[in-house]
PyMOL CGO cylinders between C-alpha atoms (Angstrom):
from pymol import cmd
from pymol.cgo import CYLINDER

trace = [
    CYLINDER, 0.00, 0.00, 0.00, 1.86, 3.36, -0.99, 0.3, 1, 1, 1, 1, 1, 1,
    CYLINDER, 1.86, 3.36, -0.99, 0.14, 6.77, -0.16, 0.3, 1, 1, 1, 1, 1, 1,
    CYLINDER, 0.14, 6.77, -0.16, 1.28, 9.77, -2.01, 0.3, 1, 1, 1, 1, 1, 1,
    CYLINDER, 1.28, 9.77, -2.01, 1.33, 13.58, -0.86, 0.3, 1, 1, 1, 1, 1, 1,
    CYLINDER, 1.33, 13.58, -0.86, 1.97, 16.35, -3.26, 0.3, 1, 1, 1, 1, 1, 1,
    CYLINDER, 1.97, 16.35, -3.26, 3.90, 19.43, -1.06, 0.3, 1, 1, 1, 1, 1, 1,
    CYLINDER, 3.90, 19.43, -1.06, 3.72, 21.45, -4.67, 0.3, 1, 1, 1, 1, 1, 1,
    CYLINDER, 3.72, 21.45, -4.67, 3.43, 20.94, -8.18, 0.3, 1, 1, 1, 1, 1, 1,
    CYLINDER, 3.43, 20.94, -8.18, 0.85, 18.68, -10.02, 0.3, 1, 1, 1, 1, 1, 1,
    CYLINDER, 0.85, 18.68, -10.02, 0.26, 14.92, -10.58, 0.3, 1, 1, 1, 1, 1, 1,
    CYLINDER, 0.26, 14.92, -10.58, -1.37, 12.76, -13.18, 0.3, 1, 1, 1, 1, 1, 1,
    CYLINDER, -1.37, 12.76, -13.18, -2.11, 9.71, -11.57, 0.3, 1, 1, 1, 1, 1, 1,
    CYLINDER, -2.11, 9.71, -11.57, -3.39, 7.14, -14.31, 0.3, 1, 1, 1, 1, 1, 1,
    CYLINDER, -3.39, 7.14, -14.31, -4.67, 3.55, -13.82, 0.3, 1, 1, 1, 1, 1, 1,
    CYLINDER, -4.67, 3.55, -13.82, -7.65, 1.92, -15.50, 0.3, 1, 1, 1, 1, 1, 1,
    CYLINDER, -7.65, 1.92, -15.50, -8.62, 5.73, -15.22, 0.3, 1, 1, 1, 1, 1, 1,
    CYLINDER, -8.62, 5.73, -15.22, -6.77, 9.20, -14.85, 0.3, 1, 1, 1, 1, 1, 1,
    CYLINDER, -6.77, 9.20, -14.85, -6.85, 11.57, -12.43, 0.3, 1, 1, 1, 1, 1, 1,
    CYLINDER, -6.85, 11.57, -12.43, -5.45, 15.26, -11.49, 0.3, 1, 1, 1, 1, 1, 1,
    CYLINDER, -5.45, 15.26, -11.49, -3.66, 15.93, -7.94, 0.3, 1, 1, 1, 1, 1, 1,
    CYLINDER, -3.66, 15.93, -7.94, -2.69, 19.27, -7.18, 0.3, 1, 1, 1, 1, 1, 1,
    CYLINDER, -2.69, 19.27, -7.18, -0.05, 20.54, -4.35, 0.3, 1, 1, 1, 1, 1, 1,
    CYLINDER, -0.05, 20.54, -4.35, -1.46, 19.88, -1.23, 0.3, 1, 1, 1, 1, 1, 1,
    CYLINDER, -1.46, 19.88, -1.23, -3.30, 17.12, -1.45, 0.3, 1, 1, 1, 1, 1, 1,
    CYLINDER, -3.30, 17.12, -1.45, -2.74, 13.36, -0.44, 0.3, 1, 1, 1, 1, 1, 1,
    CYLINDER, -2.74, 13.36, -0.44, -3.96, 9.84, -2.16, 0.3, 1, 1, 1, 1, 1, 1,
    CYLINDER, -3.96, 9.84, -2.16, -4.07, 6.16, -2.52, 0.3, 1, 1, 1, 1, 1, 1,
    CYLINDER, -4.07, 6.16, -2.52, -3.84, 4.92, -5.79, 0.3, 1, 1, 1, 1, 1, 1,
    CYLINDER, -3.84, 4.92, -5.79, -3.91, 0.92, -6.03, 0.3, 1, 1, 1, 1, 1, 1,
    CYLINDER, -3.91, 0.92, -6.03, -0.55, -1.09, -7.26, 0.3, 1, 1, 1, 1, 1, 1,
    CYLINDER, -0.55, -1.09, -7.26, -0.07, -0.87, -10.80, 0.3, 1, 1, 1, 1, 1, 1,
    CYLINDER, -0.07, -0.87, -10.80, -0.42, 2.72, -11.35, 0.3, 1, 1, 1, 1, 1, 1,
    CYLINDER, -0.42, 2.72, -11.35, 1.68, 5.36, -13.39, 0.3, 1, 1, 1, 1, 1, 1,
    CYLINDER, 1.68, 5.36, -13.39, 2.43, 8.95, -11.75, 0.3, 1, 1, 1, 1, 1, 1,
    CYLINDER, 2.43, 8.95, -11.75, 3.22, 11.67, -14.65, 0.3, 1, 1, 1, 1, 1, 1,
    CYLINDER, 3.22, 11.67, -14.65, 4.37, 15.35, -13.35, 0.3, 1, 1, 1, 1, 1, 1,
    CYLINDER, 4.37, 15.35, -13.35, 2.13, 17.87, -14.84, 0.3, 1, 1, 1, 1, 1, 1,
    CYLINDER, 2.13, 17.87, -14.84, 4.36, 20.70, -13.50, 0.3, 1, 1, 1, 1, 1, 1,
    CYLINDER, 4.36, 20.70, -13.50, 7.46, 20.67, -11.47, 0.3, 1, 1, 1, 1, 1, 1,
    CYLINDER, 7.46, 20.67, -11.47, 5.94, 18.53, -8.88, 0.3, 1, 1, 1, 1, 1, 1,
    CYLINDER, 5.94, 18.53, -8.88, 7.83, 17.15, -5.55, 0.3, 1, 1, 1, 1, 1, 1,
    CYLINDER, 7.83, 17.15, -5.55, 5.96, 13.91, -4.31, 0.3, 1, 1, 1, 1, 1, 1,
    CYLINDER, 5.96, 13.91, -4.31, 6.33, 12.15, -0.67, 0.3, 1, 1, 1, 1, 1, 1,
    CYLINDER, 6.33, 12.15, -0.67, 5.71, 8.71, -0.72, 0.3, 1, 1, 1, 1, 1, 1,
    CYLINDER, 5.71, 8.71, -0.72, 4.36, 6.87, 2.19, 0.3, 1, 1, 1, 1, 1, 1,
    CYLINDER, 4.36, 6.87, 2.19, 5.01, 2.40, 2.15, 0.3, 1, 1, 1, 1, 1, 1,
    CYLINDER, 5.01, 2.40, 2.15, 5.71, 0.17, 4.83, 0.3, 1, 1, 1, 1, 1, 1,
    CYLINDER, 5.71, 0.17, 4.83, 8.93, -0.98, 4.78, 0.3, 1, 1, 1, 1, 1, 1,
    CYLINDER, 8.93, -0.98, 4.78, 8.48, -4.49, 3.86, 0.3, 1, 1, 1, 1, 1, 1,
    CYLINDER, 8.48, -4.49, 3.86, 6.15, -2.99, 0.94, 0.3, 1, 1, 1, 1, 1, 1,
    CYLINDER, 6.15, -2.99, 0.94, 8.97, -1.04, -0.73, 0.3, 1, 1, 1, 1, 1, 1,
    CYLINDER, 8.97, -1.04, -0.73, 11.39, -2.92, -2.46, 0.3, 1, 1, 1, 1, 1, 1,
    CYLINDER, 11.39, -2.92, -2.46, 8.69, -3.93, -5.08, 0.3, 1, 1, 1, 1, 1, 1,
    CYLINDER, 8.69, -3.93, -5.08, 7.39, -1.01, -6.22, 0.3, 1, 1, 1, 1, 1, 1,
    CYLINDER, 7.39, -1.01, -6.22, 11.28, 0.24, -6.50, 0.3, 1, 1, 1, 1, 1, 1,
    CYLINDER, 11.28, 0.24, -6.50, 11.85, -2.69, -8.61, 0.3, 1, 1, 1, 1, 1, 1,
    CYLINDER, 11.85, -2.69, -8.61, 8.89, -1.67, -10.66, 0.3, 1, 1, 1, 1, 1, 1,
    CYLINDER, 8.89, -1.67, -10.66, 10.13, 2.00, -11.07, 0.3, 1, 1, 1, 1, 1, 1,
    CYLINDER, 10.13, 2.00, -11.07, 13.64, 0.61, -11.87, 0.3, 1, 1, 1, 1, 1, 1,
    CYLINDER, 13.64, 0.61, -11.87, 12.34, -1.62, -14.07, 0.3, 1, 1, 1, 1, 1, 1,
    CYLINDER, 12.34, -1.62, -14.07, 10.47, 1.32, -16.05, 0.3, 1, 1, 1, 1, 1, 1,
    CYLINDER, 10.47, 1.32, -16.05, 13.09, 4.04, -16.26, 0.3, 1, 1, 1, 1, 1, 1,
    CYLINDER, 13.09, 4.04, -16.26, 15.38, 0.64, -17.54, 0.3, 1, 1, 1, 1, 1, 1,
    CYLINDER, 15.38, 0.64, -17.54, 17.58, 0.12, -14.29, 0.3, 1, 1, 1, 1, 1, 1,
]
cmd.load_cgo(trace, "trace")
């Protein structure tokens, strides 16, 4: 489970459906979702710590590391 708070900036949070987040606010968005900056955006990411190394795999896996 990852929750996601925007301090500033804006989010494009896009699953089976897309959604706008703008600075200041905080979500859930289910595993298998893609974040896109809209603006210069700066994005705290909340996961347990024996949740984390697979989404970094994931995002590794994505940007080809």
């Amino acid at each position: 489970m990852t929750w996601d708070d925007l301090p500033n900036g804006g989010a494009r949070a896009r699953a089976e459906r897309a959604r706008d987040h703008d600075a200041g606010e905080s979500y859930y968005w289910a595993p298998g979702h893609d974040l896109d900056a809209v603006t210069d955006t700066e994005y705290l990411e909340i996961t347990r710590a024996e949740e984390y190394d697979a989404p970094t795999e994931h995002c590794a896996r994505g940007i080809g590391g």
